[in-house]
NUVEX-483276 format. One line per field, with one value per residue (C-alpha): residue number from 1; x, z, y. Coordinates in steps of 0.02 Angstrom, whole numbers, padded with zeros to 5 digits. Each point is the difference from the previous one (the first is absolute). Layout:
N
i	[NUM|...]
east	[X|...]
up	[Z|...]
north	[Y|...]
// end
This chain:
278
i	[1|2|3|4|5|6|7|8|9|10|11|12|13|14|15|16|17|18|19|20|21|22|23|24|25|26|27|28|29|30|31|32|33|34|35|36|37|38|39|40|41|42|43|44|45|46|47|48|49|50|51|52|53|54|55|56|57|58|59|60|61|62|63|64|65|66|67|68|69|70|71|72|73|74|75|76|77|78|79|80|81|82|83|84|85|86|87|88|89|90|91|92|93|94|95|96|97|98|99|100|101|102|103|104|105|106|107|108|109|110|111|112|113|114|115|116|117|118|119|120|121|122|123|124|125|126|127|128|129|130|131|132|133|134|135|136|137|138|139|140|141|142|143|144|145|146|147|148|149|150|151|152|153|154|155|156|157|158|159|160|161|162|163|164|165|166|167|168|169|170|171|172|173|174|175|176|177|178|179|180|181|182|183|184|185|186|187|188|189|190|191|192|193|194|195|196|197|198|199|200|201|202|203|204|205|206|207|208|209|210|211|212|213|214|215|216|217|218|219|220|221|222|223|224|225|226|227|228|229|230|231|232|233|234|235|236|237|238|239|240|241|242|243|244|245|246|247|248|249|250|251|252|253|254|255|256|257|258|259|260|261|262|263|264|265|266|267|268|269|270|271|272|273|274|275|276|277|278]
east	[02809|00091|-00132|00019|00012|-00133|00010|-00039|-00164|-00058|00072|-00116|-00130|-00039|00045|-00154|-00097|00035|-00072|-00152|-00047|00048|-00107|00159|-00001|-00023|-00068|00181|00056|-00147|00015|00177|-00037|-00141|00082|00148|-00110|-00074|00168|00108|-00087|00122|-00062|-00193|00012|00064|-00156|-00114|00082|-00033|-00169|-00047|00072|-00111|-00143|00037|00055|-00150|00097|00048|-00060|-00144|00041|-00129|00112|00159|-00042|-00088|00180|00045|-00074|00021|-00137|00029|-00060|-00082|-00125|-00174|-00101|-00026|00156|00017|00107|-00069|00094|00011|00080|00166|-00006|00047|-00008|-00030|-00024|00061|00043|00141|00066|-00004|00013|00069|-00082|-00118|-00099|-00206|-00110|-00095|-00193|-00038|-00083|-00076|00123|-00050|00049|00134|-00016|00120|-00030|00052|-00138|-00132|-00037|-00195|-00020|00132|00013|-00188|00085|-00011|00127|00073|00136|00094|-00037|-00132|-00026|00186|-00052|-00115|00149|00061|-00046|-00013|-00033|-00089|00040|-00067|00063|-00129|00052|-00005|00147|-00073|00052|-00153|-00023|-00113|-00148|-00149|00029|00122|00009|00009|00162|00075|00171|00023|00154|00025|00033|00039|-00008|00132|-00009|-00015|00160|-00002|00135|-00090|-00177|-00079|-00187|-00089|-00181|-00137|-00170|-00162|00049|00153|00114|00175|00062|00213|00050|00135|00096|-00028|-00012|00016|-00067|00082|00138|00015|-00083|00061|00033|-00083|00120|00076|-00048|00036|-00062|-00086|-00170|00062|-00076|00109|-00032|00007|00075|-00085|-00204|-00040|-00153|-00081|-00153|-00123|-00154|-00098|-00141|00100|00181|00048|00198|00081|00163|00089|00149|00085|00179|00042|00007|-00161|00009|-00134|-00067|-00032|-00091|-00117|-00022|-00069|-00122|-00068|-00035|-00067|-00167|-00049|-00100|00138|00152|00079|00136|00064|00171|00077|00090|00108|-00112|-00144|-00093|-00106|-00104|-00132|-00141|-00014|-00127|00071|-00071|-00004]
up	[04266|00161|00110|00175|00121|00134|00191|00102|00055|-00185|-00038|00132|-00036|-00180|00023|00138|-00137|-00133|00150|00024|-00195|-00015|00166|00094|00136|00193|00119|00071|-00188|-00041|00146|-00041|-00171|00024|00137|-00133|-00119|00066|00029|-00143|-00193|-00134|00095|00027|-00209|-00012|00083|-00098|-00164|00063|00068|-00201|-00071|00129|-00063|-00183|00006|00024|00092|00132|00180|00058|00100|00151|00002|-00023|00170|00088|-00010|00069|00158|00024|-00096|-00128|-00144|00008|-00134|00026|-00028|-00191|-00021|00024|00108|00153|00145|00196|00159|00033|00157|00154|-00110|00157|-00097|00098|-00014|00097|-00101|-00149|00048|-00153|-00135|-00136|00002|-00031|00031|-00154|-00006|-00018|-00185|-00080|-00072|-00183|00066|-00001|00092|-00050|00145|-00118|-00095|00155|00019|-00007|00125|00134|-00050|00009|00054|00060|-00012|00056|00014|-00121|-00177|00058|-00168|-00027|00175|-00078|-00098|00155|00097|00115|00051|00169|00018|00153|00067|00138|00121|-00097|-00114|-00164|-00089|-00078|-00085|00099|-00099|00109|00158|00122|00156|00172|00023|-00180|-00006|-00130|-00139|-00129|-00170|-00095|-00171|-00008|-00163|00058|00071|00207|00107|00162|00057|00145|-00014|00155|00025|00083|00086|00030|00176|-00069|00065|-00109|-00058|-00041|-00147|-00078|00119|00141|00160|00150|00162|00104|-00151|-00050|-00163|-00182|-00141|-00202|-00065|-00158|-00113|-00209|-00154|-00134|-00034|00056|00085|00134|00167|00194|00129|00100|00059|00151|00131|00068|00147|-00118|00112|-00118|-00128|-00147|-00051|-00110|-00059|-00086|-00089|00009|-00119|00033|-00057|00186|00147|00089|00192|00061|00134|-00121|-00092|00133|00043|-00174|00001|00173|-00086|-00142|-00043|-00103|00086|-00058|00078|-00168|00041|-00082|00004|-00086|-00184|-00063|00050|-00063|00081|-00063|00120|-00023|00146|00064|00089|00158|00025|00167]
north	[01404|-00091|-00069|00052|-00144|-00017|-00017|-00120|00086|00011|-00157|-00057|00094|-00045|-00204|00048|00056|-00123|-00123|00105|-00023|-00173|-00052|-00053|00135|-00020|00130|00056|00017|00114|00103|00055|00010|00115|00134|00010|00054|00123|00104|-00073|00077|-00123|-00146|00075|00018|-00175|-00069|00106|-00077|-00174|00058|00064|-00168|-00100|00112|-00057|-00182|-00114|-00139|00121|-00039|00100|00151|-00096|-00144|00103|00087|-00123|-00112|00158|00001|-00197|-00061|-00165|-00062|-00162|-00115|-00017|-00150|00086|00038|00164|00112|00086|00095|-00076|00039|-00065|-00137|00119|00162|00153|00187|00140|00177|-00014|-00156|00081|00185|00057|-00126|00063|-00182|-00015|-00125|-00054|-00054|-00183|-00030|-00146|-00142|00076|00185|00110|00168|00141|00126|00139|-00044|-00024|00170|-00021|-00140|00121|00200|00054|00168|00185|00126|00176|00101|00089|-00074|-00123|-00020|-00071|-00100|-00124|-00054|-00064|-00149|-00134|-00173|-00091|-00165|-00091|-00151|-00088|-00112|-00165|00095|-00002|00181|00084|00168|00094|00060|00095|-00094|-00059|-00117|00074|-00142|00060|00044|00129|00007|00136|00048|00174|00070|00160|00065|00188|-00031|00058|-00078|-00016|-00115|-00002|-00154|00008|-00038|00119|-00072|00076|00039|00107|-00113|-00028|-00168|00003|-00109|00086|00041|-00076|00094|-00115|00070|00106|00039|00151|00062|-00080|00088|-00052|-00162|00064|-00118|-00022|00104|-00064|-00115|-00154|-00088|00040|-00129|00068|-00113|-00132|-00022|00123|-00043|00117|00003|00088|00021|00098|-00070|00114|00022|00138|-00063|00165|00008|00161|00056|00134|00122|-00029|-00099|00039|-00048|-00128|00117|00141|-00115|-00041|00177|00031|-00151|00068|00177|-00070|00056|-00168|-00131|-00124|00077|00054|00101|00179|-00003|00146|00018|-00134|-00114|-00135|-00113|-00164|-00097|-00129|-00060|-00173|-00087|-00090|-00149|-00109]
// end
């Protein structure tokens, strides 16, 4: 069988990923890596064998440390010896620094921890669904992460800070190409996390995003002026690109307390209620 020779782009691409699974990667590395990915199948299947052998081989690095090099986070000892994650000197996160990344932010654990986020679905996913096959739906998921202002990355469990910003991660294993996470309050006002909507810009469309349980990370930590008491954060998958204003429509004509939108076939939605605290 003659091997066909690669291109640069996948040449790139999987040296990218070998870095990503040794621990060697930097935030501009990972954010090319990942938008190639998500057009470019050979190379997507290339990752998922290297994702399965990290899976198998106990020496691997842990997927929270894999992605939290990701974003710009290093590994450092502890007084015990043990490894635990920290801001870069200078780090800044920003959706429009790393527009196209797929990066989380991890929670902070004890020195003797390791946190999986694919496995953290009990302390993050306590979550409702509809849409067509809701019962598929709670195969999907998502993450909160909240970073407050002293920078420390936490996984948000029933409560968040009023001066949080927010990050994201998704588990895709019903396979939809487009994600809209946006957060409703008690007052019916809407929240934009994914995507963004700036004011005065003209309505976004769902980010297409990648298939499969991951955990797949969002880019950057989002602030928002939450000045409700409750925030209900959904995650919506969907066939197609839903517009942001549609969206909004349907969480105004909802006939829920919390907001939760009905949005047609094709579609599922997951949410989970925080309290906002001052």
């Amino acid at each position: 069988m003659i091997a066909t020779a690669l291109s640069p782009a996948h040449t790139r691409t999987r040296r990218a990923i070998a870095a990503h699974f040794a621990g060697r990667t930097s935030t501009a590395r990972e954010t090319t890596m990942r938008a190639h990915l998500l057009t470019c199948p050979p190379c997507k299947g290339h990752y998922q064998r290297h994702l399965t052998l990290a899976r198998l081989d106990p020496r691997a690095l842990p997927a929270a440390d894999r992605i939290a090099r990701g974003l710009g986070f290093r590994l450092r000892a502890s007084g015990g010896g043990h490894r635990r994650a920290s801001l870069v000197a200078g780090l800044t996160v920003s959706v429009a620094a790393i527009a196209v990344a797929a990066l989380a932010i991890f929670p902070v654990r004890k020195p003797d921890q390791r946190v999986d986020p694919a496995r953290a679905v009990g302390a993050n996913a306590d979550f409702t669904a509809r849409g067509t096959g809701a019962s598929v739906g709670r195969a999907a998921a998502f993450w909160t992460y909240r970073v407050g202002v002293e920078g420390t990355p936490r996984l948000a469990d029933q409560a968040i800070q009023r001066g949080d910003e927010l990050a994201f991660a998704y588990s895709n294993p019903i396979g939809k190409p487009f994600l809209m996470i946006f957060g409703v309050d008690e007052h019916r006002h809407v929240y934009w996390f994914h995507p963004a909507w700036p004011p005065g810009q003209a309505a976004p469309a769902a980010v297409r995003v990648a298939e499969g349980p991951g955990p797949h990370e969002l880019p950057g930590a989002i602030h928002q002026a939450l000045d409700g008491r409750r925030l209900n954060v959904y995650a919506v998958f969907s066939d197609g690109a839903l517009e942001a204003s549609a969206v909004e429509a349907a969480v105004s004509l909802s006939a829920t307390p919390d907001g939760l939108p009905a949005l047609g076939d094709g579609v599922v939605v997951i949410g989970r209620t925080y309290e906002v605290q001052p």
